[in-house]
C-alpha positions in Angstrom: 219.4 100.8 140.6 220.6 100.4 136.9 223.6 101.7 136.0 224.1 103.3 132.4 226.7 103.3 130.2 228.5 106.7 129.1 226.4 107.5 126.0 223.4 106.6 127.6 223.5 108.8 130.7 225.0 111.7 128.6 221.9 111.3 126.6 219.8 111.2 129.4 221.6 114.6 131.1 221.3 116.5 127.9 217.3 115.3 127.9 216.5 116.0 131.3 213.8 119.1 132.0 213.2 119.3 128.4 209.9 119.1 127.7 206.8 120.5 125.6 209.9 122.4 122.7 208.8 123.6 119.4 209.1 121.4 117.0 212.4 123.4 115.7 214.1 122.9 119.0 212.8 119.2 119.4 214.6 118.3 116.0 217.9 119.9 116.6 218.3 118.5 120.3 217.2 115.2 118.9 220.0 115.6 116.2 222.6 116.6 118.4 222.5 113.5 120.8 222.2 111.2 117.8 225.9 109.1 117.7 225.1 105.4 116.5 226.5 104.6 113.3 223.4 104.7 111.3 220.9 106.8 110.1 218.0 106.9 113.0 214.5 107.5 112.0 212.7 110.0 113.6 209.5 108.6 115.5 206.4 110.5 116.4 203.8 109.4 118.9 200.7 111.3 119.6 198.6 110.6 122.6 194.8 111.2 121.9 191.4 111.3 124.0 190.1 108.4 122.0 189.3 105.0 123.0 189.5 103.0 120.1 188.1 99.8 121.5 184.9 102.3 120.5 184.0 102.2 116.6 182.9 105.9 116.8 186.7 106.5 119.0 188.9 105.1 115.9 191.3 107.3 114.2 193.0 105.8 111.1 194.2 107.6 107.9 196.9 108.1 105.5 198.7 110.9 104.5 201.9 111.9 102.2 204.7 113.4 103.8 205.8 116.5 101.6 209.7 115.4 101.9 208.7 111.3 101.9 210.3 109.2 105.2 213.5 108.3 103.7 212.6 104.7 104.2 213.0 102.0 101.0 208.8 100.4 101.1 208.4 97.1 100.2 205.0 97.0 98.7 203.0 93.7 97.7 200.5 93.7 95.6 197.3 91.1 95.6 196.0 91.2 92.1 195.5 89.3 88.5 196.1 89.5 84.9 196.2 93.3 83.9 195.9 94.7 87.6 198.9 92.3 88.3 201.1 93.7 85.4 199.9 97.2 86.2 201.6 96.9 90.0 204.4 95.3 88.9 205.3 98.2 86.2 205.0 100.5 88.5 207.5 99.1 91.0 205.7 96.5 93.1 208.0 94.2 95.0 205.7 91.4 95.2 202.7 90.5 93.2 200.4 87.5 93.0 197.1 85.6 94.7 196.9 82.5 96.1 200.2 82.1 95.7 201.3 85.0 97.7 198.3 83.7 100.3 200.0 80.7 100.9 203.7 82.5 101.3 202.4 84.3 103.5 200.5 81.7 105.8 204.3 79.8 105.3 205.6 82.6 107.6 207.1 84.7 104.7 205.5 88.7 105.3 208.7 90.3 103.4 206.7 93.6 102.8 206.2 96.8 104.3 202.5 97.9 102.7 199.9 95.2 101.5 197.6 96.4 98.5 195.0 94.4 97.0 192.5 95.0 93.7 188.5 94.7 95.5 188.2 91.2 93.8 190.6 90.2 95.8 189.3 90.5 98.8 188.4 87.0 99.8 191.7 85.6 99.4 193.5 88.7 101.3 190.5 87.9 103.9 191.6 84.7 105.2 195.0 86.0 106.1 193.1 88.8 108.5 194.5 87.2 112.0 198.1 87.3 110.4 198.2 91.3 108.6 195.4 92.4 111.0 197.8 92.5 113.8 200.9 93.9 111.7 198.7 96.9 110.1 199.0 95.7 107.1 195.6 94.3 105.9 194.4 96.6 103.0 191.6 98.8 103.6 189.8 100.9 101.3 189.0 103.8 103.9 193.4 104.1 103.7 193.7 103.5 99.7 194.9 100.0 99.7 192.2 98.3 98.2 191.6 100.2 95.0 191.6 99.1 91.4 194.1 102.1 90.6 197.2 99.7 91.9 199.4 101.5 89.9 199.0 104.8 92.0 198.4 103.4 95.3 202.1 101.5 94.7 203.7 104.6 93.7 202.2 106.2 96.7 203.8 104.1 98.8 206.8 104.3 97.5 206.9 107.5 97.6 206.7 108.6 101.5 202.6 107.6 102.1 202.4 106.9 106.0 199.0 105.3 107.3 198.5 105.6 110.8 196.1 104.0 113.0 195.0 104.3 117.0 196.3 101.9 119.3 194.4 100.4 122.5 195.9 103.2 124.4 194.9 105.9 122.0 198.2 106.5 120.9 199.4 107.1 116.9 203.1 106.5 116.1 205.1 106.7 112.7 208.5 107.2 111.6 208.8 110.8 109.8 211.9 110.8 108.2 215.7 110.5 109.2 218.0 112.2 111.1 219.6 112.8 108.0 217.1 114.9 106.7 217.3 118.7 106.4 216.0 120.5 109.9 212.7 122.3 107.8 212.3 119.6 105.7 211.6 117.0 108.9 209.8 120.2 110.5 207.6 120.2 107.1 207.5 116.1 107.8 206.1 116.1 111.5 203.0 119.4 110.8 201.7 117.7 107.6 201.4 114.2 110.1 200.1 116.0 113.0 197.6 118.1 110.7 196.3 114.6 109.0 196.0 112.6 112.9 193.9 116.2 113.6 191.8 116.0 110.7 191.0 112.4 111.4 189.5 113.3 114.8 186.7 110.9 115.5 182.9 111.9 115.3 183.0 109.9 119.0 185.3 111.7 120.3 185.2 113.9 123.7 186.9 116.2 125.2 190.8 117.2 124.5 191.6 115.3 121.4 195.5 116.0 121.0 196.9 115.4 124.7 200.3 115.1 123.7 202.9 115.1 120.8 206.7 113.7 121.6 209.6 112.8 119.3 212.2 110.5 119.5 214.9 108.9 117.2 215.2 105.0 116.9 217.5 104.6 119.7 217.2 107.9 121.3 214.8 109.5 124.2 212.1 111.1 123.6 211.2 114.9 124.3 207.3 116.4 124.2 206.8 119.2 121.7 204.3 121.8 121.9 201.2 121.1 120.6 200.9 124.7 119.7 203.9 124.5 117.6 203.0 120.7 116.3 200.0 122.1 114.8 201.5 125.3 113.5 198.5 127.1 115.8 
């Protein structure tokens, strides 16, 4: 059997029977066990009757968290001339074409979000097997292939989350930071579970929202209501 250190097992104890909490009482017993010397994020995973391996079963969106996610965004930007001088005034970390192609087939991906103008498209398109798998190939459907850079970089900078199903069905983002004021992350985790909930899948059968849970970056994670998720 595996034996824990102290934190660990007091983290566990004060875990242990906890389960399906309001949101409210989630965040504060997430809070309390929080004591590494950093400021955690708080995660948020929702398990959902889809099975996105179906195109009719995929849930993908975007939304703007009302308080942002406390998290810096490094944002690069795929574009020319105008477009290019447009991203990079409104705060764009990285901006280019073929040369940022071929940084980033070097092995150098040192951004968080990847927007690209539409004519664009088939240079960003040969680096699919490379952002594909690291969520960060721009989509129009999530606002990252527009011609309106400047806004879709500001967005992003300014607390924009996109989520996406995984093979098991299951969403995940970072909502903010332990840091953050109790209502405020509260305020954080309904506007994310309203947008996964709006984003339910013409395919889909059944219970869509099986389960919501929360978690801090190196703590345990406890279910939350989905009553109280959804604010129903």
């Amino acid at each position: 059997m595996a034996k824990f250190g102290k934190r660990t097992r007091a983290v566990r104890e004060a875990f242990a029977g906890k389960e399906d909490l309001t949101v409210e009482d989630a965040i504060a017993l997430i809070k309390a066990n929080s004591n590494v010397k950093f400021d955690e994020t708080i995660e948020i995973a929702l398990n959902l009757g889809v099975d996105p391996r179906h195109a009719d079963q995929m849930v993908r969106g975007v939304v703007g968290l009302p308080n942002g996610t406390g998290k810096d965004v490094r944002v690069a930007v795929f574009a020319r001339g105008a477009k290019a001088d447009e991203a990079t005034a409104a705060g764009a970390d990285v901006v280019g074409a073929e040369d940022l192609m071929e940084a980033i087939q070097g092995g150098k991906i040192d951004f968080d979000r990847c927007i690209a103008t539409p004519d664009m498209m088939p240079v960003v398109g040969r680096l699919g097997k490379i952002l594909g798998p690291r969520n960060l190939m721009p989509n129009p459907k999530v606002g990252t292939v527009t011609m309106d850079v400047a806004d879709a970089v500001k967005a992003a900078k300014g607390g924009e989350v996109q989520f996406k199903a995984e093979k098991a069905g299951v969403v995940h983002a970072g909502v903010g930071k332990v840091s953050f004021d109790d209502a405020k992350l509260a305020e954080n985790i309904r506007a994310f579970v309203d947008a996964v909930s709006k984003a339910k899948p013409a395919g889909a059968k059944g219970s869509y929202m099986k389960k919501v849970s929360l978690s801090s970056t190196m703590g345990s994670g406890v279910s939350v209501a989905i009553e109280s998720a959804t604010g129903n």
